[in-house]
C-alpha positions, -999 to +999 in steps of 0.1 A: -053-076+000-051-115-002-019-133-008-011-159-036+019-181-040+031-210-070+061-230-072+069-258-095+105-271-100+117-298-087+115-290-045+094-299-020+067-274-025+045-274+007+074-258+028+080-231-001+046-221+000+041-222+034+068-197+039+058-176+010+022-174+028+039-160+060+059-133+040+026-122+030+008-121+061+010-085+063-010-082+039-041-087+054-061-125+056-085-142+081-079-177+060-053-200+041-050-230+020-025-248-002-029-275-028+002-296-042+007-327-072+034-341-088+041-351-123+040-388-106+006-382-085-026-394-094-047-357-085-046-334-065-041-330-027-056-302-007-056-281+027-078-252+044-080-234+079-095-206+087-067-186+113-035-180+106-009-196+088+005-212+120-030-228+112-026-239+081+006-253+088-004-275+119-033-292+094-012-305+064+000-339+072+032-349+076+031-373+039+022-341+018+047-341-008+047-326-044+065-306-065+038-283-078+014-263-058-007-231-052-016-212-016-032-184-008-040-160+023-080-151+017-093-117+029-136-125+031-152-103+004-179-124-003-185-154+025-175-153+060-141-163+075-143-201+072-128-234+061-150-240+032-145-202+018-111-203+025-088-206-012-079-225-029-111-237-046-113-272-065-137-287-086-162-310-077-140-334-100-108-328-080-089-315-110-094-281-105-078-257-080-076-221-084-065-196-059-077-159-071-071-121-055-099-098-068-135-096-071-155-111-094-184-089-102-214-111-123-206-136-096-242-141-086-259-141-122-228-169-134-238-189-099-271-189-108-263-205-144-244-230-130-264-239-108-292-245-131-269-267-144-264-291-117-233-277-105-233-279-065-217-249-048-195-257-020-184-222-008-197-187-004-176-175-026-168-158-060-138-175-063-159-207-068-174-195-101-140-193-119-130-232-107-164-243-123-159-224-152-123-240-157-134-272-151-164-273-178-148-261-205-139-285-229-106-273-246-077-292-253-052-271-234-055-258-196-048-224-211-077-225-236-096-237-207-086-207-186-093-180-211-126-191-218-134-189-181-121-151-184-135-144-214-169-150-191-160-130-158-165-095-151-141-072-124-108-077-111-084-106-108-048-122-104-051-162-106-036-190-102-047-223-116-038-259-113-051-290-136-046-328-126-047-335-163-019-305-166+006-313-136+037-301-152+023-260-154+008-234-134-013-209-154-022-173-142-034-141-149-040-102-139-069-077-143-067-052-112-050-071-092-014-078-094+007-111-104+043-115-102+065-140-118+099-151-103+126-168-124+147-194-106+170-220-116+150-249-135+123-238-111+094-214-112+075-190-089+045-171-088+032-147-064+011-115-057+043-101-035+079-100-044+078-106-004+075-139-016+100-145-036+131-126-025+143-156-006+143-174-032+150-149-070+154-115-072+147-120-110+107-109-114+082-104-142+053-084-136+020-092-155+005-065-172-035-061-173-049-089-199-019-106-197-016-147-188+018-166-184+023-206-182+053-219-156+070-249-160+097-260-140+127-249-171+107-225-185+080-194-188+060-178-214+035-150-215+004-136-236-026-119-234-061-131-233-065-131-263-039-155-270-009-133-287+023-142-276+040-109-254+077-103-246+085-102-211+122-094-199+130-099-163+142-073-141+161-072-108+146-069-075+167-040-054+154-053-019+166-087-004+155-109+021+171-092+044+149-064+043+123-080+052+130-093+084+124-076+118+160-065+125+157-075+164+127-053+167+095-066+188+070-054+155+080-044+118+064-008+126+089-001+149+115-011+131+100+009+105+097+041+121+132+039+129+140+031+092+133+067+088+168+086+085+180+062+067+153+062+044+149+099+037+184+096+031+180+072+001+147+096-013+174+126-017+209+106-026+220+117-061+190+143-069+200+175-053+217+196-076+236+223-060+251+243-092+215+254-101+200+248-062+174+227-076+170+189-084+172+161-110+143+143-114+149+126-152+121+101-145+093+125-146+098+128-182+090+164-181+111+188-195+115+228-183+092+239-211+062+213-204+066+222-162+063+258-173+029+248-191+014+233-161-014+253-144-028+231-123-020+201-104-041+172-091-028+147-067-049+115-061-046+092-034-060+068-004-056+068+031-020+076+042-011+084+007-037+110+004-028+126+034+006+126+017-005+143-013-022+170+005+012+179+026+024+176-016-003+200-026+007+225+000+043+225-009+040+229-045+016+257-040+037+271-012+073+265-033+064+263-075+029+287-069+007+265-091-028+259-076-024+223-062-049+202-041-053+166-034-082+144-039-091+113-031-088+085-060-120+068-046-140+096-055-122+115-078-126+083-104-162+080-100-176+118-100-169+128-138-143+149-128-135+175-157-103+164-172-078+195-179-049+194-207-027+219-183-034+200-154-007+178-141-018+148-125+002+129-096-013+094-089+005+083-050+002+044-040+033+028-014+025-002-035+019+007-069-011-013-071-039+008-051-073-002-077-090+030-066-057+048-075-049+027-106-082+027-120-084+068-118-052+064-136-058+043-163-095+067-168-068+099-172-048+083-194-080+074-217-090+105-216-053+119-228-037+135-193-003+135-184-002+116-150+032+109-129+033+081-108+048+086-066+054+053-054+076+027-036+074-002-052+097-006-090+080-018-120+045-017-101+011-009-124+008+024-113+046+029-122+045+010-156+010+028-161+017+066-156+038+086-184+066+091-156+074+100-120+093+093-089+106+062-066+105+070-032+135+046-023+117+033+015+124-001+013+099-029+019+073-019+041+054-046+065+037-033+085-002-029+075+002+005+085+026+030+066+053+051+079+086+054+067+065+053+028+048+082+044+079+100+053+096+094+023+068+105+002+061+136+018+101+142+011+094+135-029+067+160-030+089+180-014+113+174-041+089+178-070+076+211-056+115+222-056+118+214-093+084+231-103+095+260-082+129+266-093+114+260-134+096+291-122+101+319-100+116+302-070+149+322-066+179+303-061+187+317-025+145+301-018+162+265-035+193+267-014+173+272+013+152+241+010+180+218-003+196+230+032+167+223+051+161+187+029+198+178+040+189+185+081+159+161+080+175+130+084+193+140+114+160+158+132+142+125+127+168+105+147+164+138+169+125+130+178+133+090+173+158+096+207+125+108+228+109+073+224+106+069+258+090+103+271+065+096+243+058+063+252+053+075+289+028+098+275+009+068+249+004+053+285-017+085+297-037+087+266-045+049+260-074+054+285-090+079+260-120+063+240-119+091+216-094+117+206-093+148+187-063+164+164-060+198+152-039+215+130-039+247+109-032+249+070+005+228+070-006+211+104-040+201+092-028+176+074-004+165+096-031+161+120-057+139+096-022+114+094-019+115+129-059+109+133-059+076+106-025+060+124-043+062+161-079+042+146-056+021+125-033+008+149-046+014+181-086+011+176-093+044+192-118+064+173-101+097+169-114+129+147-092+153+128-105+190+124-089+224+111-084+243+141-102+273+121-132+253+123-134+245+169-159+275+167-180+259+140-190+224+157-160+203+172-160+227+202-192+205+216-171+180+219-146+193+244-143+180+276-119+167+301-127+127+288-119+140+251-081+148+247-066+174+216-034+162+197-024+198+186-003+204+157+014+241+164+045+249+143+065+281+149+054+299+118+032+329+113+000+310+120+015+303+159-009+328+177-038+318+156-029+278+168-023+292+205-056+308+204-077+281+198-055+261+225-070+287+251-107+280+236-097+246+246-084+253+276-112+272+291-140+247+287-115+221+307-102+202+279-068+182+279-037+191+253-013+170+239+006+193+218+034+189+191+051+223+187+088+238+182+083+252+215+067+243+250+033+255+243+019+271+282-016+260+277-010+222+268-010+198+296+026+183+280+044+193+248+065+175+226+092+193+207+103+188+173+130+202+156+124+235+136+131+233+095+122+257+067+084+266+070+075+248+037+094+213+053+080+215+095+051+187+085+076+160+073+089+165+106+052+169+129+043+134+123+068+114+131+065+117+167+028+108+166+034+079+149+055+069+179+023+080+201+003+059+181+026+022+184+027+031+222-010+036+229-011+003+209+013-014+226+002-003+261-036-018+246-019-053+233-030-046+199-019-071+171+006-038+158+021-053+127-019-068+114-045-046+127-078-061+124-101-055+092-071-044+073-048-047+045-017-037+034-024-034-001-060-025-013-068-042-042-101-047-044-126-017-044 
């Protein structure tokens, strides 16, 4: 959710960090701050805004050097949007300032203390708690001093601290929430984003749970809470700078959505395998003989990437025949959920850090399953966490919003339900077949990409709508639930998603000629079912939007999509509704890229 960024080295630092803070801004904030020092300063010097960090940027005075300093983009958890709960948080000395992602749960009871104390509170916030705790201890070293604060917390957290008496480090930590280290050139970085630091390193080290590390301009060293020393070997960043801008696009989604082909491209290159009509997937860590022993499998999720996982489910079901079904992580790691040795569990996060998803994670592994890991980000908890699984290859994704991670995911399922299946009894004329189909996609997405314009006519219609309704049947349902979340995400429209088995069974009293269907029809051997419930539809005057392989009579407008294999139509189905989605936006002057109450990475539960 909320965005922190560290330098010290031998730079101006308010510029760095005011730049790193607007690489993060997709991340979700409503409030920034910096603080800087110098080994030559006598304290520190601080700055807050609530806003933006165009904000932030027009508060810090002009004489606001340093060489040292901390920021941070806040998202309210506890305390409205505001100047005073705005990060960072200092100490009523001035010596402290800590900037901290998470949520600290015996906040209140460890207020309460302190307050008892004498300590006066300045903020609403959580955050505040840690600062005091820093600044009372009475160790020697600001390490020491930050342990002991940990040692005292409860819930989730990636920090940043500062010390006046310490101006020549940074200390942080992670627990939940994730912390990332960059290695420069006799200068340091520290961020919750590589978005932050690819302009400047692409050398990283991600903290592990429990793990601290102290930067200094020349140097770096990491350990765990306890105080043990850990090795930590830097790795290469794939994505550059580059990637991260908006290409001469108005918004990063739309650039995004027309990332597509090029992206499903880069989830296929080098894992088809033609000889054998199958795929090679060596980072699952599963060989033929363990697939072969899976009976079930569990995908867990949120949001988009749960929708993902149940197109996955299908597929896998559909493709490898092993009962499959997707759940989501939120409740799946708080209802006791029986934990099976032949299940095979698949944990799906664009990020990598998801808590809900990471936490179900880390519960399976303590409880001895074999999890894989889908995601897009390298060397991410979720990845480092689960005993294999698969990159999706996407690239960096902006926008709060996902769609090309969608895409791309949908395609890896697809890929790991080819590799179940052909371990089974998926012949090898059924594998050439979907490797065919796999090889068209690319080429059908810049096919629906081309109708931008008739779609956007069409977003223009529907914007009016106050509410909308999708519908799909078994590989369109969740097509349609996607469809349903990227309308209310982007666009603020409530909209409902419902299998079109179940019109007859309540959503039928909704229809009316104010209420609009999205209808999901693909040419398969469910078509007459999906036409029939068009026609209930129909006859009590309701309007249809639908997206078929064919002009559908009973919709008001239609648009087509290529046709693929059966098993691959819903990679295919969506795409066009995202497009329907940025337009309706658009045609609303929406804030696309930063839709309100949202972030890009949930952190936090």
């Amino acid at each position: 959710m909320c965005g922190i960024v560290g330098y010290i080295g031998r730079r101006d630092v308010a510029p760095l960090l005011l730049e790193g803070l607007q690489r993060l801004e997709y991340r979700g904030y409503d409030s920034a701050g910096i603080v800087v020092t110098s080994p030559k300063a006598t304290g520190l010097k601080m700055v807050k805004a609530k806003g933006r960090v165009r904000d932030l940027e027009a508060k810090v005075p002009k004489r606001f050097a340093g060489t040292t300093g901390i920021a941070h983009t806040r998202w309210a958890t506890h305390g409205a949007p505001s100047d005073h709960n705005a990060h960072p948080h200092m100490s009523a000395d001035n010596k402290v300032a800590v900037v901290h992602n998470g949520i600290i749960d015996n906040a209140s009871e460890l207020r309460k203390k302190l307050e008892a104390d004498g300590v006066e509170f300045l903020s609403e916030t959580d955050t505040e708690v840690l600062t005091h705790l820093i600044a009372r201890s009475q160790a020697d070293t600001l390490e020491e001093k930050v342990r002991q604060a940990l040692h005292v917390i409860e819930g989730t957290y990636g920090i940043a601290v500062m010390h006046a008496d310490f101006p020549d480090r940074i200390v942080t930590a992670r627990n939940g929430s994730p912390v990332v280290l960059g290695i420069g050139e006799k200068e340091m970085f520290v961020a919750s984003d590589i978005a932050a630091l690819v302009t400047h390193t692409r050398q990283i080290v991600t903290l592990d749970d429990g793990e601290m590390a102290t930067l200094k301009a020349d140097d770096f060293r990491t350990y765990t809470t306890e105080g043990t020393r850990t090795t930590a070997e830097p790795t290469t960043v794939e994505w550059e700078a580059a990637s991260y801008d908006m290409g001469g696009h108005d918004t990063y989604m739309h650039k995004e959505i027309h990332e597509q082909p090029e992206a499903v491209d880069r989830v296929l290159r080098g894992r088809i395998d033609d000889r054998f009509s199958t795929v090679h997937l060596g980072g699952l860590n599963l060989d033929a003989r363990e697939a072969r022993a899976v009976r079930r499998v569990k995908i867990l999720g949120c949001g988009t990437s749960y929708h993902a996982g149940m197109i996955g489910a299908q597929m896998i079901e559909e493709l490898a025949r092993i009962p499959a079904d997707a759940e989501p992580a939120s409740e799946f790691r708080y209802r006791n959920a029986v934990v099976d040795p032949d299940t095979l569990y698949v944990a799906v996060s664009q990020s990598g850090e998801t808590y809900d998803v990471l936490a179900a994670v880390q519960e399976l592994k303590r409880k001895g399953a074999r999890v894989l890991g889908i995601v897009n980000v390298v060397g991410s908890a979720i990845a480092r966490e689960a005993d294999g699984g698969m990159y999706v290859h996407a690239g960096p994704e902006v926008c709060v919003v996902s769609t090309k991670c969608f895409t791309n995911t949908t395609v890896a399922f697809a890929l790991l339900a080819l590799h179940l299946g052909r371990t089974r009894d998926l012949s090898v004329r059924d594998g050439k077949r979907i490797i065919e189909g796999l090889r068209r996609l690319p080429g059908q997405i810049s096919e629906i990409l081309a109708q931008e314009e008739e779609i956007k006519k069409l977003a223009e219609q529907y914007a009016e709508a106050r509410s909308m309704l999708f519908i799909g049947r078994v590989r369109g349902y969740p097509v349609a639930r996607e469809a349903s979340l990227k309308l209310k995400e982007v666009s603020y429209i409530h909209a409902e998603a419902y299998p079109a088995s179940e019109l007859k069974h309540g959503p039928l009293a909704l229809i009316e000629p104010a209420l609009p269907t999205v209808a999901i029809v693909p040419n398969d051997d469910l078509l007459e079912k999906n036409r029939a419930a068009l026609e209930e539809i129909k006859a009590r005057s309701g309007r249809i939007l639908a997206v078929a392989h064919q002009n559908q009579e009973k919709a008001d407008e239609t648009i087509i999509v290529p046709k693929n294999e059966d098993e691959l139509d819903p990679i295919l189905l969506g795409i066009p509704l995202q497009l329907l989605a940025y337009h309706t936006a658009l045609t609303l002057g929406r804030d696309i890229d930063k839709p309100r109450n949202l972030a890009k990475s949930v952190t936090v539960e």
